[in-house]
LOSEMI-545456 format. One record per residue (C-alpha): z, x, y; residue in one letter. Coordinates in steps of 0.5 Angstrom, whole numbers. Each point is the difference from the previous one (the first is absolute). Layout:
+-------+-------+-------+------+
|    pz |    px |    py | type |
+-------+-------+-------+------+
|     Z |     X |     Y |    a |
...
+-------+-------+-------+------+
! end
This chain:
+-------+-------+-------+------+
|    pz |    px |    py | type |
+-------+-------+-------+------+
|    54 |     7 |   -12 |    x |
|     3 |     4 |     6 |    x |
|    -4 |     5 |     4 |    x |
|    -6 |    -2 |    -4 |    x |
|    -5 |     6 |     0 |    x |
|    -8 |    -2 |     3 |    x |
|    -6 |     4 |     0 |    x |
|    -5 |     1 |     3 |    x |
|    -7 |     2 |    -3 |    x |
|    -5 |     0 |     6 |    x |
|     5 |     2 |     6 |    x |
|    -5 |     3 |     3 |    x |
|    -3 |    -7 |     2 |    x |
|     5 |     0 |     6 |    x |
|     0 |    -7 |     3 |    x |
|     0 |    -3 |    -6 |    x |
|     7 |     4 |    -2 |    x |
|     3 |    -1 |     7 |    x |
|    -2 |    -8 |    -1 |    x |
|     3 |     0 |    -7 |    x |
|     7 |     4 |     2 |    x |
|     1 |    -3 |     6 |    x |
|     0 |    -6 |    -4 |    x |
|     5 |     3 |    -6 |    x |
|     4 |     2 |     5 |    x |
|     1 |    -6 |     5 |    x |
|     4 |    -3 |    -6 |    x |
|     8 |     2 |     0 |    x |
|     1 |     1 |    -7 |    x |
|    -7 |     5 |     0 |    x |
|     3 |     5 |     5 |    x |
|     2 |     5 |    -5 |    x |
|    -6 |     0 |    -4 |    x |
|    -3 |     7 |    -2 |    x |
|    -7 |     0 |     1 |    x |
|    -4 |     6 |    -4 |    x |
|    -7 |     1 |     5 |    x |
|    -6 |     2 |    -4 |    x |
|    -7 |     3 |     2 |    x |
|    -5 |     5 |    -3 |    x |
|    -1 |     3 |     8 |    x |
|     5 |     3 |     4 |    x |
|    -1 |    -1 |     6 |    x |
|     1 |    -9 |     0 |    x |
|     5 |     1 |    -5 |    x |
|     4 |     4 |     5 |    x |
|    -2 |    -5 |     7 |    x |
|     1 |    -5 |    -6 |    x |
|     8 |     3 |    -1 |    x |
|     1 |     1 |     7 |    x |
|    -2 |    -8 |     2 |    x |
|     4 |    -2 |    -5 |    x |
|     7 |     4 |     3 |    x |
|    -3 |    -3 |     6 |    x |
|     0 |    -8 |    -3 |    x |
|     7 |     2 |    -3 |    x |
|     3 |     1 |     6 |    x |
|    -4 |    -6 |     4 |    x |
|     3 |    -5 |    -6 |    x |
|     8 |     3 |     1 |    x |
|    -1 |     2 |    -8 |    x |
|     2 |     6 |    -4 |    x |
|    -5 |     0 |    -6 |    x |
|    -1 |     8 |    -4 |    x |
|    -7 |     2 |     1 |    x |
|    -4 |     5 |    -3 |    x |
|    -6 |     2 |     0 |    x |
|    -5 |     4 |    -5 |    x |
|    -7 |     2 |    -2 |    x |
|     3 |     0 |    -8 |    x |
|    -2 |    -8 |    -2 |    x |
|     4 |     1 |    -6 |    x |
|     7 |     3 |     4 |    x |
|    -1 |    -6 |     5 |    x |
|     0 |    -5 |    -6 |    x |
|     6 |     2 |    -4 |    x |
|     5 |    -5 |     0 |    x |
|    -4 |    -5 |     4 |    x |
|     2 |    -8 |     0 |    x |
|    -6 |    -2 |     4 |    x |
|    -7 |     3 |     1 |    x |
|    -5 |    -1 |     5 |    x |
|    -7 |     2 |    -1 |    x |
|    -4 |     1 |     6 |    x |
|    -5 |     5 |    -1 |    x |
|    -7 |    -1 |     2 |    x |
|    -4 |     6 |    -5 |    x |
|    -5 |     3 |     5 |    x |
|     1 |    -2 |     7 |    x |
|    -4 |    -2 |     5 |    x |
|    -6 |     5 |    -3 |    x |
|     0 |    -4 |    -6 |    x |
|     0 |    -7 |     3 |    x |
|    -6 |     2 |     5 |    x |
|    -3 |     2 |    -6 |    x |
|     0 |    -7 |    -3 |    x |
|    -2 |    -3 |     5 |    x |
|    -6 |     6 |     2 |    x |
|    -4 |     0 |    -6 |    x |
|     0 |    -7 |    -2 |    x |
|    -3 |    -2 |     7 |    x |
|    -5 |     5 |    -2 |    x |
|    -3 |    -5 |    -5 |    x |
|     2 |    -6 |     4 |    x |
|     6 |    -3 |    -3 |    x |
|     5 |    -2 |     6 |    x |
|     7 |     0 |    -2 |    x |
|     6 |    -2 |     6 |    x |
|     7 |     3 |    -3 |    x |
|    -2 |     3 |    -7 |    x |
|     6 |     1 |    -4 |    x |
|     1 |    -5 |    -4 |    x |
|    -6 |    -2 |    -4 |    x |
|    -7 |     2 |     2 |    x |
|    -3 |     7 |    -1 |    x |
|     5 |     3 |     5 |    x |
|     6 |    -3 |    -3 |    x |
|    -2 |     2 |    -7 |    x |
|    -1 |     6 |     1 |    x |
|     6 |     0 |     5 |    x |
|     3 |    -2 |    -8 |    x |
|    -2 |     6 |    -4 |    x |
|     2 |     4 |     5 |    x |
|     7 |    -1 |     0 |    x |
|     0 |    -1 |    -7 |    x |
|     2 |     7 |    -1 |    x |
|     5 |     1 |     5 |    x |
|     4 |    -7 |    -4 |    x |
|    -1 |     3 |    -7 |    x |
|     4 |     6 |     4 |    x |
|     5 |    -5 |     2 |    x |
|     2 |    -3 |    -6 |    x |
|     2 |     6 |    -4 |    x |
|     4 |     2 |     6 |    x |
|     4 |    -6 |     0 |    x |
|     0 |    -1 |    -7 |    x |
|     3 |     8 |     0 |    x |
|     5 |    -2 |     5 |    x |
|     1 |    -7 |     2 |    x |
|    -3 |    -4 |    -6 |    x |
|     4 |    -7 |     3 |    x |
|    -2 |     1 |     8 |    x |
|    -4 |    -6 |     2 |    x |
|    -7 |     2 |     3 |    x |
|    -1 |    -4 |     6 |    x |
|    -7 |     2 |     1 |    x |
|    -6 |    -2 |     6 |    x |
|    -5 |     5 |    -1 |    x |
|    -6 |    -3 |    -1 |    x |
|    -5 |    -3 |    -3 |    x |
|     7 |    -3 |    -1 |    x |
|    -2 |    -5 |    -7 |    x |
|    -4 |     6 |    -3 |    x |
|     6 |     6 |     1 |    x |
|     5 |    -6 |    -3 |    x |
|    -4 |    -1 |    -6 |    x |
|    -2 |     6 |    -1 |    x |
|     8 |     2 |     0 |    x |
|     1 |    -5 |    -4 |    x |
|     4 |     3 |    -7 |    x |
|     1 |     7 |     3 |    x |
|     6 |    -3 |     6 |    x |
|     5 |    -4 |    -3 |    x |
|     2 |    -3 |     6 |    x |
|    -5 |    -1 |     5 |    x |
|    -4 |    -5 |     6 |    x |
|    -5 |     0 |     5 |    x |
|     2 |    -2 |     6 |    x |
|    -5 |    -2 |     6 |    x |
|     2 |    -4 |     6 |    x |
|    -6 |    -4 |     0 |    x |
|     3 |    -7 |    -1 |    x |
|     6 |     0 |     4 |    x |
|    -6 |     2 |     6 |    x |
|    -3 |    -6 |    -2 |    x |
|     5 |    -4 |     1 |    x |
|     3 |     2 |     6 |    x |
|    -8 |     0 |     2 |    x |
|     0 |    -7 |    -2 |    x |
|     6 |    -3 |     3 |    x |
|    -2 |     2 |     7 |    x |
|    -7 |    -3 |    -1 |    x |
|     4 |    -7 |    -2 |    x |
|     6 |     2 |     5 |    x |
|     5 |    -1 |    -4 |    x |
|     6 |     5 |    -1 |    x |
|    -1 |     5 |    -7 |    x |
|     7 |    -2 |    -2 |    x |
|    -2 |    -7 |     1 |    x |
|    -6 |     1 |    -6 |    x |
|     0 |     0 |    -8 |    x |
|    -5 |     2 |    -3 |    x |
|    -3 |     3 |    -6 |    x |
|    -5 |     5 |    -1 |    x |
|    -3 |     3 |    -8 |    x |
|    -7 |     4 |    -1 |    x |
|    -2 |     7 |     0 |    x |
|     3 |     5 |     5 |    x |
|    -5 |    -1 |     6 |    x |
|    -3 |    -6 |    -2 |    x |
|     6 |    -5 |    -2 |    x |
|     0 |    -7 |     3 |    x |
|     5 |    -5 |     4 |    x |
|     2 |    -5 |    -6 |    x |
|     4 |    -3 |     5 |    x |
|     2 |    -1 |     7 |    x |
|     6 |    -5 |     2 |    x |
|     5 |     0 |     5 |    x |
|     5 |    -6 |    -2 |    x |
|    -5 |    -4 |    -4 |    x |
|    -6 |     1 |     4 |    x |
|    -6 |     2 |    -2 |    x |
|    -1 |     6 |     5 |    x |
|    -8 |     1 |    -2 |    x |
|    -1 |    -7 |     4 |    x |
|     1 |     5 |     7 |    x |
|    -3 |     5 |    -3 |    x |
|    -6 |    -6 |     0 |    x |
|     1 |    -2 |     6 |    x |
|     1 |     7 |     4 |    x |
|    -7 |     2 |    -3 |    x |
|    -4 |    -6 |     2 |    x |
|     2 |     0 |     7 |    x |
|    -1 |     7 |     0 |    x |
|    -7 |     2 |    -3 |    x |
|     1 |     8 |     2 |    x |
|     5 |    -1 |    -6 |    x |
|    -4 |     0 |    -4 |    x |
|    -4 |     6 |     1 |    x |
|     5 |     4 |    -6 |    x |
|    -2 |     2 |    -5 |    x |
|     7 |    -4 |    -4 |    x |
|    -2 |    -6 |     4 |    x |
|    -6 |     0 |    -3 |    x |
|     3 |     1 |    -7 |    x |
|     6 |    -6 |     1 |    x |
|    -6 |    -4 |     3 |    x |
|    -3 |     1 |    -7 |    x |
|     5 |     0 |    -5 |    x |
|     5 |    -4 |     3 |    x |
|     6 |     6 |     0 |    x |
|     0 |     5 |     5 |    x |
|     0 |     7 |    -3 |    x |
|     6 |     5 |     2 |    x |
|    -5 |     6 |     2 |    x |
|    -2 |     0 |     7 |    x |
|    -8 |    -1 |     1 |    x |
|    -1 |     8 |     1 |    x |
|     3 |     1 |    -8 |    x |
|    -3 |    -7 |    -3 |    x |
|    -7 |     1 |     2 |    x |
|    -1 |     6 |    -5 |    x |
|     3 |    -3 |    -5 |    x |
|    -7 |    -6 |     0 |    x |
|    -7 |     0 |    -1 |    x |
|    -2 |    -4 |     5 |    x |
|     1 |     4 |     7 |    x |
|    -1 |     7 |     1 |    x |
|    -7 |     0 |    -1 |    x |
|    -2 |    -5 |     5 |    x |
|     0 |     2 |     7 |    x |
|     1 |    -7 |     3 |    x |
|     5 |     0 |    -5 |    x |
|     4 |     5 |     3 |    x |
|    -2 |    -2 |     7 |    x |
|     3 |    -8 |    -1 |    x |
|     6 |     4 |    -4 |    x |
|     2 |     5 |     5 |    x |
|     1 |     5 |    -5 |    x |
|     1 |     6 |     2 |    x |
|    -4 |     6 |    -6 |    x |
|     3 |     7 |     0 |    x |
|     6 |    -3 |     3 |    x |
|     5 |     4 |    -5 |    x |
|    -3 |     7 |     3 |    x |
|     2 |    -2 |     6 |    x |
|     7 |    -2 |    -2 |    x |
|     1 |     6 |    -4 |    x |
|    -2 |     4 |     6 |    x |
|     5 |    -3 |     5 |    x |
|     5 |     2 |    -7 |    x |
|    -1 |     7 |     1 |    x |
|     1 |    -1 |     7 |    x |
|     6 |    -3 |     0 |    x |
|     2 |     5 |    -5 |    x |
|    -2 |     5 |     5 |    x |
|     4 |    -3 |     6 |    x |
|     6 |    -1 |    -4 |    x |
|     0 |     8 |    -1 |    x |
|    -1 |     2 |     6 |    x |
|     6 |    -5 |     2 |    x |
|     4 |     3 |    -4 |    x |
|    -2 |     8 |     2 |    x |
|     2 |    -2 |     6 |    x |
|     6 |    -5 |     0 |    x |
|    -3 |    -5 |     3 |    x |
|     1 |    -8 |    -2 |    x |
|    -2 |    -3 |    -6 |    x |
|     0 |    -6 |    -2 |    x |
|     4 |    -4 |    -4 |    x |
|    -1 |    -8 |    -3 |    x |
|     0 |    -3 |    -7 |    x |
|    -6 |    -2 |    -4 |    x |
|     3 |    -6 |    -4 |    x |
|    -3 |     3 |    -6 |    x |
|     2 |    -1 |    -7 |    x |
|     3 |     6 |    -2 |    x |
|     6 |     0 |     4 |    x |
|     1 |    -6 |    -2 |    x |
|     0 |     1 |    -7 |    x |
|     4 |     5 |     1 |    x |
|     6 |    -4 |     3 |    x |
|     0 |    -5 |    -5 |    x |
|     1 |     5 |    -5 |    x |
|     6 |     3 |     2 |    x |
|     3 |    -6 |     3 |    x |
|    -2 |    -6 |    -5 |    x |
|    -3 |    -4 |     7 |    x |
|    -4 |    -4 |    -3 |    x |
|    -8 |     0 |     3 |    x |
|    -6 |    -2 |    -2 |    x |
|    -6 |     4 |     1 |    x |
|    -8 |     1 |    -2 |    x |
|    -1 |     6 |    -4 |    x |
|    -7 |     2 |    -5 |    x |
|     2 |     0 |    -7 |    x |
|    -3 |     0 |    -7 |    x |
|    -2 |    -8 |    -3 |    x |
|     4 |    -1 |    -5 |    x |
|    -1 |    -8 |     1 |    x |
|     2 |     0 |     7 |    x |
|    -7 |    -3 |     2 |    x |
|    -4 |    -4 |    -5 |    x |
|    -7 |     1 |     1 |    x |
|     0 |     7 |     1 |    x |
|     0 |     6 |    -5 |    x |
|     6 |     1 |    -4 |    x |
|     1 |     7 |     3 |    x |
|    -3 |     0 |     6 |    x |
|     4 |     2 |     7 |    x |
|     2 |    -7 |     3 |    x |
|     3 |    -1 |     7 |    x |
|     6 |    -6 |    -1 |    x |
|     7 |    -1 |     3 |    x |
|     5 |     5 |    -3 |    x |
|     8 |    -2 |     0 |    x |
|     4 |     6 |     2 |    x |
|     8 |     1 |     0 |    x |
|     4 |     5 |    -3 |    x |
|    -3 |    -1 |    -8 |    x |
|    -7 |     3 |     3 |    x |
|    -7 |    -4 |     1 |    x |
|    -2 |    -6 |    -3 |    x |
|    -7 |    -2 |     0 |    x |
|     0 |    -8 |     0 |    x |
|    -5 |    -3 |    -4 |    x |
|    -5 |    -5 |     4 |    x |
|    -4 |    -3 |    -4 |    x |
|    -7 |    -1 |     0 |    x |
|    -4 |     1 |     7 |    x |
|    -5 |    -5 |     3 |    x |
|    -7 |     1 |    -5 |    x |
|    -4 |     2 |     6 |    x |
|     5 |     6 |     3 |    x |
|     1 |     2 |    -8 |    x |
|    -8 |     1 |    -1 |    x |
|     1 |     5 |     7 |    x |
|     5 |     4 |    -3 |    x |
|    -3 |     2 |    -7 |    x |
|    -6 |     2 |     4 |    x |
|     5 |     5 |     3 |    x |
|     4 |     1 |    -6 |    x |
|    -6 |     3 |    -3 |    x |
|    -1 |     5 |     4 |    x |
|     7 |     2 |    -1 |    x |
|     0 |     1 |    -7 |    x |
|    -7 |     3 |    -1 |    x |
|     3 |     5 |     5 |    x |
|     7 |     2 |    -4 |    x |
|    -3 |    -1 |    -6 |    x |
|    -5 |     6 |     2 |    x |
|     6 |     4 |     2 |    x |
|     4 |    -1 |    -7 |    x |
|    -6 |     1 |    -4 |    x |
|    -4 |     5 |     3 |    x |
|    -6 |    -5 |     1 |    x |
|    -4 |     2 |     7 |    x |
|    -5 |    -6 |    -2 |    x |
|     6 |    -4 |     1 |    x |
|     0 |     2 |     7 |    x |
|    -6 |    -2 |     1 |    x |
|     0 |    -6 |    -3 |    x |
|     6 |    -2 |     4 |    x |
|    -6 |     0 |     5 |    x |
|    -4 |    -4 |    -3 |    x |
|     4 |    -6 |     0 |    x |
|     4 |     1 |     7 |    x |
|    -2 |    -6 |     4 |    x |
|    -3 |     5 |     7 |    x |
|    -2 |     5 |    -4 |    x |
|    -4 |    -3 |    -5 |    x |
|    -3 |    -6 |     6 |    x |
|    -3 |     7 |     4 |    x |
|    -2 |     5 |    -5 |    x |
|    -5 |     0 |    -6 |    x |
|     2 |     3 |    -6 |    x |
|    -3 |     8 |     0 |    x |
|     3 |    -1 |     7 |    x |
|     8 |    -2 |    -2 |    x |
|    -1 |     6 |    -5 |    x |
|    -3 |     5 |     5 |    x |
|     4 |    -1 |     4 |    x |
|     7 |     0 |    -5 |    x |
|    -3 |     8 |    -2 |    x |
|     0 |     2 |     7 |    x |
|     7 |    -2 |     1 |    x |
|     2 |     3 |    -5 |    x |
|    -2 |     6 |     2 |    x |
|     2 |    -2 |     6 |    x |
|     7 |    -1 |    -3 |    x |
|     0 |     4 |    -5 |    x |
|     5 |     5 |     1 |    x |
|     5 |    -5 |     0 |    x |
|    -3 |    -4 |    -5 |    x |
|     3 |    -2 |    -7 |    x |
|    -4 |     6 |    -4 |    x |
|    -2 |    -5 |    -5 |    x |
|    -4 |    -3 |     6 |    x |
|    -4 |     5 |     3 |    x |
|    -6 |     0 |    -4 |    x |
|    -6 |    -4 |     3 |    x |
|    -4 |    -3 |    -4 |    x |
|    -7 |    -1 |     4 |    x |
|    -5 |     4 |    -3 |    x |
+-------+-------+-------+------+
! end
């Protein structure tokens, strides 16, 4: 594959497609890419193709880039597509989390599960259902490396309509490298394997030549009980495998924290913490648009994300392995069948290879189908135009359903679909309290 074509859907999310081009770029055999940016607003794909000149430029590469508002024009041809959109932005993300607090359900990161995440899902149904047609039309054979979340939600959901696709989340491969330092030894040194859920996938093993690398985890812990102050630290503690998600993400994801004040003082957990990083997002944004207004410098480093590397494999046959969210086809056994999986994937030149992992210990299983169920509720509301669906969804989600009586989870799904419902599946727009 000589020159391949790569997409940008989302462009506009600029740091994030600086990361990922330096990243692509940084390889010899990638300098001559052709890169299609993407946006539905004009002015970030605009500061998002000049970042990109500037990148190419920094990196010594020579890669054709172009830049359009029309998403079917940017797509045709394409070998790689990226998906980084976040439907509603910063005003529908504050919405998530402003008018749940007002009933008193406390969420950290909300784009995963939860009421956040699952209205973060039906938002961007819509906008996948449109990127599947575009790319059946023009580029039916393109692999659709995804990271838009809720990342589980939007893989199931595409299940069907893309005929190559995964989701792509950096959350193991952070762990790890978190992991290695706390037992100081080197992260070329570990081996590890990691399967769940994305978010709520579990270290299965942890070993440098034949070491059970858990034992200095235990010791490291034990000297230092401030450690334990984490919500994963709690997790492994009790379930004997640490999860792959930092504590900000995971306690949304149970029913035991959120609604206990010394809980989340004993846990350091941070409530609201994702409005304030989608704050600083828009800043960011802001501050890489007057730099390139001006002329000033702009900052290039790689991300290590999997997309880039993916990519590289593809076009060089380099074999690698990577952890990548795709549908279970008997890849973990006590999960759903269909269900969204996080597992290792071998890549080279053939594409991506998801590897069957067997079964998870019982324990850490049992967690996940919690979370699964919220996925499904969720894509099944979607696919057949149920909106009781979306508020059953909410009645078996773990934080949801430990805060909120059954007349609350229901008034408060009517007032975020009126919230949202302009962006909001039409099927999906009726409320349903009397």
């Amino acid at each position: 594959m000589r020159n391949p074509k790569i997409v940008f859907i989302g462009a506009g999310s600029v740091v994030f497609t600086q990361g990922l081009l330096a990243d692509l770029l940084a390889y010899p055999e990638l300098r001559e890419i052709r890169v299609a940016l993407h946006d539905i607003d004009a002015e970030r794909l605009e500061v998002a193709e000049a970042v990109a000149h500037r990148i190419a430029a920094a990196r010594d590469a020579r890669p054709e880039i172009t830049a359009s508002l029309d998403r079917r024009a940017a797509l045709d041809g394409a070998d790689f597509v990226i998906n980084i959109i976040q439907v509603g932005g910063h005003e529908a993300t504050v919405t998530d989390f402003e008018i749940p607090a007002r009933y008193g359900l406390r969420q950290t990161i909300a784009d995963t599960i939860g009421v956040g995440g699952v209205f973060r899902a039906l938002r961007t149904f819509p906008m996948l259902d449109a990127l599947a047609a575009d790319m059946a039309a023009v580029c039916p054979d393109a692999w659709l490396l995804n990271y838009t979340n809720p990342m589980a939600m939007n893989i199931w959901y595409l299940t069907g309509k893309v005929r190559n696709v995964v989701g792509l989340c950096h959350s193991v491969y952070w762990t790890m490298r978190g992991l290695a330092d706390l037992v100081a030894v080197p992260y070329d040194e570990i081996s590890y394997l990691a399967a769940g859920v994305n978010h709520q996938a579990w270290v299965l093993r942890f070993e440098r030549d034949g070491e059970n690398l858990y034992d200095r985890l235990d010791a490291r812990v034990t000297a230092d009980p401030e450690l334990r102050r984490r919500v994963r630290m709690e997790m492994y503690r009790r379930l004997g495998h640490y999860p792959t998600e930092t504590s900000e993400h995971s306690a949304e994801y149970l029913p035991w924290l959120l609604r206990h004040d010394a809980e989340i003082d004993r846990l350091r957990i941070p409530i609201g913490e994702y409005v304030r990083v989608s704050a600083e997002n828009a800043r960011e944004y802001a501050r890489t648009r007057d730099a390139v207004r001006h002329g000033t410098e702009i900052a290039i480093a790689g991300t290590d994300e999997y997309a880039p590397q993916i990519i590289h494999s593809m076009v060089t046959g380099t074999p690698r392995v990577v952890y990548g969210n795709v549908a279970n086809d008997g890849l973990i056994a006590n999960l759903p069948p269909g269900c969204v999986v996080e597992v290792p994937c071998a890549v080279d030149s053939t594409g991506v290879r998801p590897t069957r992992v067997g079964a998870l210990p019982p324990q850490c299983a049992a967690l996940n189908r919690a979370y699964v169920n919220v996925n499904e509720l969720t894509v099944r509301a979607a696919r057949e135009g149920r909106p009781e669906h979306v508020r059953h969804a909410m009645m078996v989600d773990p934080n949801t359903s430990a805060t909120l009586s059954l007349d609350e989870i229901w008034r408060l799904c009517d007032d975020l679909t009126r919230a949202h419902a302009a962006l909001l599946p039409e099927p999906l727009r009726a409320t349903l309290v009397s």
